[in-house]
N, C-alpha and C positions, 0 to 999 in steps of 0.2 A: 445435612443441610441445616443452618442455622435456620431459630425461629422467623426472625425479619426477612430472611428470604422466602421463606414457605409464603408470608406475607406479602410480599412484593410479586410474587408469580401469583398469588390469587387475586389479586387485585390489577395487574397486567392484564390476566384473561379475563378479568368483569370488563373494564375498558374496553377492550379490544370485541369481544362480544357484544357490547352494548355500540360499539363502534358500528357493528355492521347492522345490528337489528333496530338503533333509533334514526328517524327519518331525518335527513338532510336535507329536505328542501318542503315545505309547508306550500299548499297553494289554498288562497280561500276566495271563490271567485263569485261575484255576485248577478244573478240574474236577473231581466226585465223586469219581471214582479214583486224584487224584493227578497225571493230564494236566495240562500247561500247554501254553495257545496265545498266541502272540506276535502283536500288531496295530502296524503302523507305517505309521502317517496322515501322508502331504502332500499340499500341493495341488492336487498332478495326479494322485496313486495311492495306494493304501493295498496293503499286505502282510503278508498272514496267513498265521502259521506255526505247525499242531497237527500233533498227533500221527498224524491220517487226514487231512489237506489239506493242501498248499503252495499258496499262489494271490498271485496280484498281479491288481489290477483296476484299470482306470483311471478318473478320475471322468468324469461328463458335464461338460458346459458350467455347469448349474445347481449344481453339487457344488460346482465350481471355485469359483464366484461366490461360495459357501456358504462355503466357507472360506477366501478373499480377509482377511476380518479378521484371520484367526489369524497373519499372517504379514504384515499391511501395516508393522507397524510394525518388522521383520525389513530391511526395505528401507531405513528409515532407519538401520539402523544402519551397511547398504555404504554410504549416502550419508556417513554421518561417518565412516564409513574413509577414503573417498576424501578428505574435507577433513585428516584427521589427517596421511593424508602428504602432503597439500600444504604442510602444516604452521597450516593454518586451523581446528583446533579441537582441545582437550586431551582429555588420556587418560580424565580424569575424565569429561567427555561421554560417547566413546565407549563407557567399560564401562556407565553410565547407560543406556545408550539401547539397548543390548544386554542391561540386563535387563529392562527396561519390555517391550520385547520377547518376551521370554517372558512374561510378567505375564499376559497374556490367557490365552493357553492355560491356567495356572495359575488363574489365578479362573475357567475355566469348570469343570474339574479340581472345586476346592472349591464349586461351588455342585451338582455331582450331589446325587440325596438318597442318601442312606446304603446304602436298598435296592441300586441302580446299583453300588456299590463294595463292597460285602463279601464277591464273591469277586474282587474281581478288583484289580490295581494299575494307578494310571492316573498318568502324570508328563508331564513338556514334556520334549523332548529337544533342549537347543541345541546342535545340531554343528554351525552357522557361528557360534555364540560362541567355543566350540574352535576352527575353524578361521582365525577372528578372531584369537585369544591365538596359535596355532601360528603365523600371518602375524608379526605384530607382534613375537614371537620371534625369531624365524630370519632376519626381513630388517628393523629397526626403521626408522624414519623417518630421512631426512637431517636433521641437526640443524643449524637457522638460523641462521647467524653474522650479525655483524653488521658491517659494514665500519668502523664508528665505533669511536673507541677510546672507551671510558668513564673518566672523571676522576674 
């Protein structure tokens, strides 16, 4: 296995990893007195932070399954990391398909009824789009030469 694929598959499974384990959906919702409690929803846990409770709970099997959507298209987007430093697919894909990505979360976001949100803020949190751009920063792709001279 060439170097830049060793590269490309570690960096596939950081994505995809941090796919499932960073939170998709933030709630920060504000109480009668002024309290705010913080909700961070992923796949396999959610974590509530108020003023009288700190808790982390893990989901069942059913939960998981439940929120398998919010995040499958999260996986396509390690999959086009992986291609991009193979050098089999452009940049432009990649941010594409990392915001599609989020999109879901987002239109479930906007279809609450109004009731649902007016105390409270509800958003997508993409920290493997961030951890996408931080990748692609700090170590970019080999850039593909060509052995041929061009005339």
């Amino acid at each position: 296995m060439v170097n830049s694929e060793k590269l490309a598959i570690k960096i596939g499974l950081a994505i995809s990893i941090m796919s499932i384990l960073s939170p998709f959906v933030v709630i920060i919702a504000f109480g009668l007195f002024g309290e705010i409690s913080l909700s961070f929803w992923t796949v396999l846990f959610h974590i509530s932070i108020s003023p009288l409770d700190q808790s982390i709970a893990l989901h069942n099997f059913f939960l998981v399954l439940q929120y398998l959507p919010f995040v499958s298209i999260r996986f396509a987007f390690a999959y086009l990391m992986m291609r991009y430093y193979e050098g089999k697919t452009t940049g432009g894909m990649l941010v594409l398909s990392g915001l599609v990505g989020e999109l879901i979360p987002a239109l479930l976001i906007l279809s609450l009824p109004p009731v649902v949100v007016l105390n409270q803020l509800v958003f997508p949190l993409p920290l493997h789009l961030l951890a996408g751009f931080i990748i692609v920063t700090m170590k970019p792709p080999a850039v593909i030469t060509s052995p041929w001279v061009d005339l």
